[in-house]
C-alpha positions as CSV (number, residue, x, y, z in Angstrom):
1,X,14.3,-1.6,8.3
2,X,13.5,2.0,8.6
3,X,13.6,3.3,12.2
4,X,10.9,5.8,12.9
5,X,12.4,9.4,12.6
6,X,10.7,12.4,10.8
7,X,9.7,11.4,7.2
8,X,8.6,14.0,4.6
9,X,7.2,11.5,1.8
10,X,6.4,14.3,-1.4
11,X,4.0,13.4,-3.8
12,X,2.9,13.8,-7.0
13,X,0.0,12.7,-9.1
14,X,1.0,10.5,-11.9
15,X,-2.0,9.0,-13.5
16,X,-3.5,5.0,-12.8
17,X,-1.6,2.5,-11.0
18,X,-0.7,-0.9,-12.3
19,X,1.0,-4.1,-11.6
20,X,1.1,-6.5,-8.3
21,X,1.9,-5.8,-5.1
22,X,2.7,-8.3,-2.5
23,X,0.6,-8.3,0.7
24,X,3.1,-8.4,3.8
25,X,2.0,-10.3,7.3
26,X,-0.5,-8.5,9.2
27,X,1.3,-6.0,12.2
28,X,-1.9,-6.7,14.4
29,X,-1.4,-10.4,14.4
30,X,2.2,-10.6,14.6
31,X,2.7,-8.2,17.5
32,X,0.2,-10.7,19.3
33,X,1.8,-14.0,18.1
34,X,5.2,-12.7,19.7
35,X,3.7,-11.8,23.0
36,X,2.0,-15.5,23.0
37,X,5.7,-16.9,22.7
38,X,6.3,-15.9,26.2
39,X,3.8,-18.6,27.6
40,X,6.6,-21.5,27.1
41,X,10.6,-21.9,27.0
42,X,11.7,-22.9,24.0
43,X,12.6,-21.8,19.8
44,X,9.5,-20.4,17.9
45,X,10.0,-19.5,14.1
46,X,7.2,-16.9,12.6
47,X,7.0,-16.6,8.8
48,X,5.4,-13.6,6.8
49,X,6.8,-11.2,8.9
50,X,6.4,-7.4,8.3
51,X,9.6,-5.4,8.2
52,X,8.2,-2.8,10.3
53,X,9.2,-1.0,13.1
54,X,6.6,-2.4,15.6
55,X,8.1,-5.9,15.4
56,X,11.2,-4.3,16.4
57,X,9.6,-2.9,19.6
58,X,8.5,-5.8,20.3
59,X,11.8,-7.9,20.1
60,X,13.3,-5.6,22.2
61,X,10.3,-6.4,24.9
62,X,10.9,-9.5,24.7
63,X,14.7,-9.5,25.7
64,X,13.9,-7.1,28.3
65,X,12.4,-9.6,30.2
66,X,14.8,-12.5,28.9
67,X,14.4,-13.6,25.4
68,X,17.0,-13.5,22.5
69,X,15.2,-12.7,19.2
70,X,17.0,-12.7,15.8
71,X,15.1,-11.4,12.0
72,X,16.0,-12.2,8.6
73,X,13.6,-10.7,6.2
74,X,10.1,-12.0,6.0
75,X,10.9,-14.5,9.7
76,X,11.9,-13.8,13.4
77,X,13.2,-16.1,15.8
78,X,12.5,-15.9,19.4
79,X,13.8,-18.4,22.0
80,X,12.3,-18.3,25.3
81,X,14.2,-19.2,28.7
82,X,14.5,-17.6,32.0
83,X,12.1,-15.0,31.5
84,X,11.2,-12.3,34.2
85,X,7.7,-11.1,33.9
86,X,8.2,-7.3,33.9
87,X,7.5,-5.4,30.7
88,X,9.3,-1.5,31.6
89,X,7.2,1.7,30.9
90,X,10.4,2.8,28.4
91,X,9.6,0.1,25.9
92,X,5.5,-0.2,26.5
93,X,4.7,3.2,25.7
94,X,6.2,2.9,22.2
95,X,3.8,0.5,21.4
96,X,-0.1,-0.1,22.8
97,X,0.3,-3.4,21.5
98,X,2.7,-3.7,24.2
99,X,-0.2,-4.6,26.4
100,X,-0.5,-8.1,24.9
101,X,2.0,-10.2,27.2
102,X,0.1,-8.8,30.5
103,X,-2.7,-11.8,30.0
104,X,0.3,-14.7,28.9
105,X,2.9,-13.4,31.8
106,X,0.2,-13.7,34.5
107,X,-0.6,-17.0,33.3
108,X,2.1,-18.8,33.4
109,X,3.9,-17.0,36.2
110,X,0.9,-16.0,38.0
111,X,2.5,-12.5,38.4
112,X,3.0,-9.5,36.0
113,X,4.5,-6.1,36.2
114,X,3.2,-3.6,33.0
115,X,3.9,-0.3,31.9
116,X,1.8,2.2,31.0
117,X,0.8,1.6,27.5
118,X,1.3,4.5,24.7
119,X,0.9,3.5,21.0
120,X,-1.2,6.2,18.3
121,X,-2.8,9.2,19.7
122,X,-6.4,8.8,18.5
123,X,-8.2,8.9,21.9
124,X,-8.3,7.3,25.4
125,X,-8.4,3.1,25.5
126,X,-8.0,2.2,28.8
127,X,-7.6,-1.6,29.3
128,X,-10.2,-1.9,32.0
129,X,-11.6,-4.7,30.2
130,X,-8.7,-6.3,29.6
131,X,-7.8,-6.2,33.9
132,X,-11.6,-6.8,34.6
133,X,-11.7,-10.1,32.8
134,X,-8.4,-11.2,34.2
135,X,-10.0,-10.4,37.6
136,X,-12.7,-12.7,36.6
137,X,-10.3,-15.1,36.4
138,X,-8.5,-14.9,40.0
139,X,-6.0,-12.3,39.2
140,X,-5.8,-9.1,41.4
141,X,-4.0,-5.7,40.4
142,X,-2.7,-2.6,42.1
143,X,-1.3,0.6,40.2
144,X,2.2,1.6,40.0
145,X,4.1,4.7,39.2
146,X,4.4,3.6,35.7
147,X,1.3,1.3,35.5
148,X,-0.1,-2.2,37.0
149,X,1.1,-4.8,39.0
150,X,-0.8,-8.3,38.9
151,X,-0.4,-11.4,41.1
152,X,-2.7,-14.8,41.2
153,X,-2.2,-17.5,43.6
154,X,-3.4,-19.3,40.0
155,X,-5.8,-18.7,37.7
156,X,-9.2,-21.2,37.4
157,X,-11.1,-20.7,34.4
158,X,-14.9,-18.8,34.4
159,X,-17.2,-17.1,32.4
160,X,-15.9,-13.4,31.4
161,X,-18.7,-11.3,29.5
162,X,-17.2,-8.6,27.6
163,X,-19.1,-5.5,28.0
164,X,-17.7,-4.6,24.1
165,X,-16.1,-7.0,21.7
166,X,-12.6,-5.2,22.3
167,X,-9.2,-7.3,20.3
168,X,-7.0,-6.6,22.7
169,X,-9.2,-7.9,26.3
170,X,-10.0,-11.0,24.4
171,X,-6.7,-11.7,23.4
172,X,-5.6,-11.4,26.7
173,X,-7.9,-13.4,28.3
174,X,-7.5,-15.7,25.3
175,X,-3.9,-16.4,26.4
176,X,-4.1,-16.1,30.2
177,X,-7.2,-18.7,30.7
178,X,-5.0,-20.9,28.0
179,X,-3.0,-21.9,31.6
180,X,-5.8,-21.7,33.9
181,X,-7.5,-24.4,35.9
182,X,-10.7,-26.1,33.7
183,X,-13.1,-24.2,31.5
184,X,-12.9,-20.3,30.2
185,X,-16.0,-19.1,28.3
186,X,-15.7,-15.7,26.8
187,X,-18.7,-14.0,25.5
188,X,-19.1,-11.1,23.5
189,X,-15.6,-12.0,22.4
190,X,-13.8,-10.2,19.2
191,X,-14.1,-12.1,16.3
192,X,-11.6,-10.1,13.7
193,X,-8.8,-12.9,11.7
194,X,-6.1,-11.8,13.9
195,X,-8.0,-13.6,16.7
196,X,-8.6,-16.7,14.8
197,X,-4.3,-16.6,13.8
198,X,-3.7,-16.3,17.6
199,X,-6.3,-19.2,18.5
200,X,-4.5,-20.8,15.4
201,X,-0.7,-20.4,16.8
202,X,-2.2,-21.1,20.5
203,X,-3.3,-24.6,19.7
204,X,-0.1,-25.6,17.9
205,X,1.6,-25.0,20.8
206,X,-0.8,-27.4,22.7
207,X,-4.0,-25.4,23.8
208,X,-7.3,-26.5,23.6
209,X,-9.5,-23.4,22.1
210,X,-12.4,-23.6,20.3
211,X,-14.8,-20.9,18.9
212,X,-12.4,-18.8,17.8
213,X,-13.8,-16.3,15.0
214,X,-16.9,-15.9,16.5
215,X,-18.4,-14.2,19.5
216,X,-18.3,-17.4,22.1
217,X,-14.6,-19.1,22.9
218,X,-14.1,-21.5,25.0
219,X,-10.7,-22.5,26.1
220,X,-9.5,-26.1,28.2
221,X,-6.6,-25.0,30.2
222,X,-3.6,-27.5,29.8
223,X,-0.6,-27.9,32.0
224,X,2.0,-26.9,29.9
225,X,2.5,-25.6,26.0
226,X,5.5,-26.4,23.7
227,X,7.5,-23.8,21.0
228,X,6.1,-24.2,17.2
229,X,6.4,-22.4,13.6
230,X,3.9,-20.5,12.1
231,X,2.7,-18.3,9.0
232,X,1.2,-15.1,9.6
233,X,-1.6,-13.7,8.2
234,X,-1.6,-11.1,5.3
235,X,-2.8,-7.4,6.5
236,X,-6.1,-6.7,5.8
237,X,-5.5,-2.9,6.6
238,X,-2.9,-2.7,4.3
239,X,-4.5,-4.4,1.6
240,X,-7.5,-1.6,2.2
241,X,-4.5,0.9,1.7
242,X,-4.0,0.2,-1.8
243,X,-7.3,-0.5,-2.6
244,X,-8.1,2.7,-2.1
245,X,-5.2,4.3,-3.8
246,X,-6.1,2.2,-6.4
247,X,-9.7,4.3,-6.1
248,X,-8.2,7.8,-5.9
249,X,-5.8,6.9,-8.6
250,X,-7.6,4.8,-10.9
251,X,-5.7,1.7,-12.7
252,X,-6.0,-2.0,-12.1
253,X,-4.1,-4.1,-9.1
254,X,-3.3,-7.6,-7.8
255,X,-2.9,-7.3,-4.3
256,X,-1.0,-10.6,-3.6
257,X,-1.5,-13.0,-1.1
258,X,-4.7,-10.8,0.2
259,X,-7.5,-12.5,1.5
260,X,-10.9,-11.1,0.6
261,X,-13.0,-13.7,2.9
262,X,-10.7,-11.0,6.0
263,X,-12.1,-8.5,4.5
264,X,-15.6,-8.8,2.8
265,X,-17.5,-5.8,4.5
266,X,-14.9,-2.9,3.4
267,X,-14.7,-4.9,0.0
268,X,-18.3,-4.6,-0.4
269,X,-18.7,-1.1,0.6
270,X,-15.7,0.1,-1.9
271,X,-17.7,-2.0,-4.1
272,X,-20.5,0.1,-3.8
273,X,-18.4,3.6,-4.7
274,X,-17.6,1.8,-7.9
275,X,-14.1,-0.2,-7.4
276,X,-14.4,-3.4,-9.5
277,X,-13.3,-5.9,-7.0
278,X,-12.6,-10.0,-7.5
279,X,-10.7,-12.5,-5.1
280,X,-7.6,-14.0,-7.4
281,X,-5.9,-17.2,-7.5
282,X,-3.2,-14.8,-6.2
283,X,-4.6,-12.8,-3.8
284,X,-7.3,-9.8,-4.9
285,X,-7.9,-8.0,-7.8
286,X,-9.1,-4.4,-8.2
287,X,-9.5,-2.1,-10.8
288,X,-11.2,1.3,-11.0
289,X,-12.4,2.5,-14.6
290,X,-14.2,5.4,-13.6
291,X,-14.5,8.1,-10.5
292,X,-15.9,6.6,-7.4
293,X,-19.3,7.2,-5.8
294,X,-19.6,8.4,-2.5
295,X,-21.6,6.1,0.1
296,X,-22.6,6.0,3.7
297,X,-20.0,4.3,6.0
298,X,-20.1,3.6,9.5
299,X,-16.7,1.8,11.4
300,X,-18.4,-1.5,13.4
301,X,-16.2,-4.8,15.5
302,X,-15.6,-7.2,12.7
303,X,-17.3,-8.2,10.3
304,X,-18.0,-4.6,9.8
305,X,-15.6,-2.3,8.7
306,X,-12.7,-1.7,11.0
307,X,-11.6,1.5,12.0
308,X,-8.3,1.1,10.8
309,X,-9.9,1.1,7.0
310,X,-11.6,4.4,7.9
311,X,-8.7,6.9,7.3
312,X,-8.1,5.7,3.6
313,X,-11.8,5.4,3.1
314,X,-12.3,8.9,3.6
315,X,-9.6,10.0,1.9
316,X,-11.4,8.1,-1.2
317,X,-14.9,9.6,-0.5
318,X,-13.0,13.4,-0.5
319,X,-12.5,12.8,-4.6
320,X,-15.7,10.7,-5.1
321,X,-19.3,12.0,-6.7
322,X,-21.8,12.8,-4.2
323,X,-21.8,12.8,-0.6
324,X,-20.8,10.7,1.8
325,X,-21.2,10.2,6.1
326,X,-18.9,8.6,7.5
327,X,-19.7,7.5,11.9
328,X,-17.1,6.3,13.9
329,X,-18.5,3.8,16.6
330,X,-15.2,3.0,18.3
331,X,-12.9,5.5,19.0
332,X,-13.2,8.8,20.0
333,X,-11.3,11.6,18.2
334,X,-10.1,9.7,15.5
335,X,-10.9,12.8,12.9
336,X,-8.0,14.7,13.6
337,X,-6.5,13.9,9.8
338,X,-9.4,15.5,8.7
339,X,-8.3,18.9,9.3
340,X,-5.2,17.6,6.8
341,X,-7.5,16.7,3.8
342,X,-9.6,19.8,4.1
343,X,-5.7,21.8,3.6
344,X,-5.9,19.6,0.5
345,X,-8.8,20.8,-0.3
346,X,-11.3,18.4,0.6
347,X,-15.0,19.5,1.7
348,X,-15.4,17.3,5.0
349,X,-17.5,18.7,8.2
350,X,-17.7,16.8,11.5
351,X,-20.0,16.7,13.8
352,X,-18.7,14.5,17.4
353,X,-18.6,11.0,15.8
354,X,-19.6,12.3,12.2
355,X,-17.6,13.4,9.3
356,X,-20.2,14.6,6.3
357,X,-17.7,14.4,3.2
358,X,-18.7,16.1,0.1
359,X,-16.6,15.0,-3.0
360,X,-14.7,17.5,-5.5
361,X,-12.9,16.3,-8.4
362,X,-9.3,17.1,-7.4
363,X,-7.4,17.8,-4.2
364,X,-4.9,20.1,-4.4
365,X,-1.1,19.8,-2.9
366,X,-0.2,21.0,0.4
367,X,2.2,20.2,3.2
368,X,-0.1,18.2,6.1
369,X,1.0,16.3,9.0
370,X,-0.3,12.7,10.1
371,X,-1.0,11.8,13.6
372,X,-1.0,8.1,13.4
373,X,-0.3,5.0,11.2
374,X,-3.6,4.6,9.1
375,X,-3.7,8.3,8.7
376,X,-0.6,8.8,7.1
377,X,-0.8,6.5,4.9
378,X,-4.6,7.8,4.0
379,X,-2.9,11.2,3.6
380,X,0.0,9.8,1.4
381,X,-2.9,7.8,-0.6
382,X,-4.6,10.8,-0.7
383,X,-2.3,13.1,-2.7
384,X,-2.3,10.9,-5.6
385,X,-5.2,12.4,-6.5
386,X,-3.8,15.8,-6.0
387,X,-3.1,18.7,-8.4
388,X,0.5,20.2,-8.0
389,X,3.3,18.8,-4.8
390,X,1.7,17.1,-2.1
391,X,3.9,16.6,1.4
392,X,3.4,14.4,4.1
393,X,4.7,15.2,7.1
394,X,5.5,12.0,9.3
395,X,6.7,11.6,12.6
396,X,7.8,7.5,13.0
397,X,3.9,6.8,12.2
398,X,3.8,5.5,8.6
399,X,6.9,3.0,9.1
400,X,5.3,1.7,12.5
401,X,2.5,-0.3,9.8
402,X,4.3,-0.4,6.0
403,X,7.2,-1.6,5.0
404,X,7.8,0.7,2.4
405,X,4.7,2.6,1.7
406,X,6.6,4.8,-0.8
407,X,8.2,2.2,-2.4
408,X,5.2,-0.2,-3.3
409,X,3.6,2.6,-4.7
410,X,6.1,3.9,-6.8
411,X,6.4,0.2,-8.2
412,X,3.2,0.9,-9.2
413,X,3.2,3.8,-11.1
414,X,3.1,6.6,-8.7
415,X,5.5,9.5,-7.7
416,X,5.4,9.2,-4.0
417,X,9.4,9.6,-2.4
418,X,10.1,9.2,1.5
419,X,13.1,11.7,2.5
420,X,14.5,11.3,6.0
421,X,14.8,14.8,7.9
């Protein structure tokens, strides 16, 4: 596995992509699955893991507080004993994700002590909701000098109204009420796959949820859960990655083992700019005969189209005909690539929570710099439909979400290389 360090990947265009390329486990279910281990002693087994560094981070949390994890590639092993509930600031603000075993440590211990959480810098997220549910639920917190403290004399199952569908609060409360006395209803809940593969793993391990995939859940608590195997999810963002290389690029893909009924909304809107896109008995297909068109896009909770597609899809609408707005809905500041594509020469404006993107025909190369995971590898997707040497500056980001970014494309057709610096 490749450990974050700075990564120049250098680019150059080399005309349409083709072949297949396989679809890895999803990074924002996986991190979420191992958190969820931590709710009972025993062995768990997770298959379709991603070789990324995030799964890493997350191993290491886990023996922190206890747990001996082993990999081999594509499964990680994880046995749970003798855990103490205390997830330290050193190893949380690596990864936001991090913030996932706050809700399954203070269920089953009734006590939990979390670091500040770090993760991309792409605006504030505070996890108010996240606490604020869990204090409808009987817990109580305090601060710390590194973050929160949270105790329960038990927690009894309510009603928690989320004031936004946020992934991360109902996961927590997802996993925390899965322990608690009676009934948990959560409304307004996040409905994106990854919550469905957590509901999914949570009831193999003996929970009673229901609902899951839509905005109501309602969870049974049980007494006590067991250690079981489970597949994980393809990526949906990652699948949206190449798609839109295959846009910028042009040429014709499989994506295997992608699921189109994850990802309808961004598949219909690429559909729109002109991708010719088809589930397959293996996965997705996609092809792009001619230059894309530019369309309106705005980033909504799932179905709509995720913020993490929104990076790549403006990348594509900088080299489509016509133009394009783009509105973010979810996080603030998450334009700061932008600045990167217009040094490509891209013709993008933004206005607060707007980007207006005007299409030219060709970028040209330049040497940028990504600020997080989904805008690297919209950067790197980018350049292949760049005129002259394109170089990515990377920090750790790219490696946090791809395997091998570099690699799958090449296998593709393109010229992209990743040097270590």
């Amino acid at each position: 596995m490749i450990e974050p360090s700075t990564t120049h990947y250098v680019i150059n265009a080399a005309g349409p992509l083709q072949g297949t390329v396989a679809i890895g486990g999803a990074k924002n279910s996986v991190l979420k699955l191992m958190a969820a281990t931590t709710m009972a002693d025993g062995t768990y087994t997770l298959y379709n893991v991603p070789n990324i560094h995030d799964v890493s981070v997350m191993c290491r949390l886990l023996e922190s507080m206890g747990a001996t994890t082993s990999r081999r590639p594509g499964v990680v092993e994880i046995t749970i004993a003798d855990l103490e509930p205390v997830a330290p600031f050193a190893l949380v603000e690596q990864m936001r994700a991090s913030t996932a075993v706050l809700g399954p440590l203070l269920g089953r211990f009734n006590r939990v002590e979390l670091g500040i959480p770090g993760g991309d810098d792409f605006g504030h997220r505070p996890i108010d909701m996240h606490l604020t549910g869990l204090e409808t639920l009987g817990a109580s917190f305090t601060a710390t000098a590194d973050g929160v403290s949270g105790t329960t004399d038990g927690l009894v199952g309510g009603t928690v109204r989320l004031a936004f569908p946020s992934v991360g609060a109902t996961e927590n409360i997802l996993m925390a009420s899965v322990l608690a006395k009676g009934t948990t209803t959560i409304r307004n809940a996040a409905a994106e796959p990854e919550i469905s593969d957590l509901a999914s793993f949570l009831n193999k391990m003996g929970a009673r949820i229901s609902g899951s995939g839509t905005s109501t859940i309602t969870v049974e608590g049980v007494d006590a859960l067991e250690a079981v195997t489970h597949r994980v999810i393809p990526d949906r963002i990652q699948s949206a990655t190449y798609m839109a290389a295959v846009g910028i690029a042009g040429g014709e893909v499989v994506l295997e083992h992608a699921r189109y009924d994850h990802m309808a909304m961004v598949c219909q809107k690429m559909g729109e700019m002109g991708l010719r896109i088809s589930p397959d008995r293996d996965g997705i297909w996609v092809s792009a005969p001619d230059r894309m068109r530019s369309v309106d896009i705005s980033t909504l909770p799932y179905p709509g189209v995720a913020t993490d597609y929104k990076p790549a899809l403006v990348a594509l609408l900088a080299v489509a005909d016509g133009t394009g707005i783009v509105t973010e809905n979810l996080f603030a500041g998450r334009f700061r690539y932008v600045d990167e594509l217009v040094a490509m020469g891209a013709n993008i404006r933004t206005d607060g929570n707007h980007a207006i993107v005007r299409g030219v025909e060709r970028l040209q190369g330049a040497t940028v710099t990504s600020h997080d995971i989904r805008a690297g590898a919209a950067l790197i997707v980018a350049a292949l439909g760049a005129d002259g040497e394109t170089t990515v500056v990377d920090e750790g980001h790219v490696v946090r979400g791809y395997p091998d970014l570099a690699g799958d494309l090449t296998a593709l057709g393109a010229n992209v290389v990743a040097r270590a610096v």
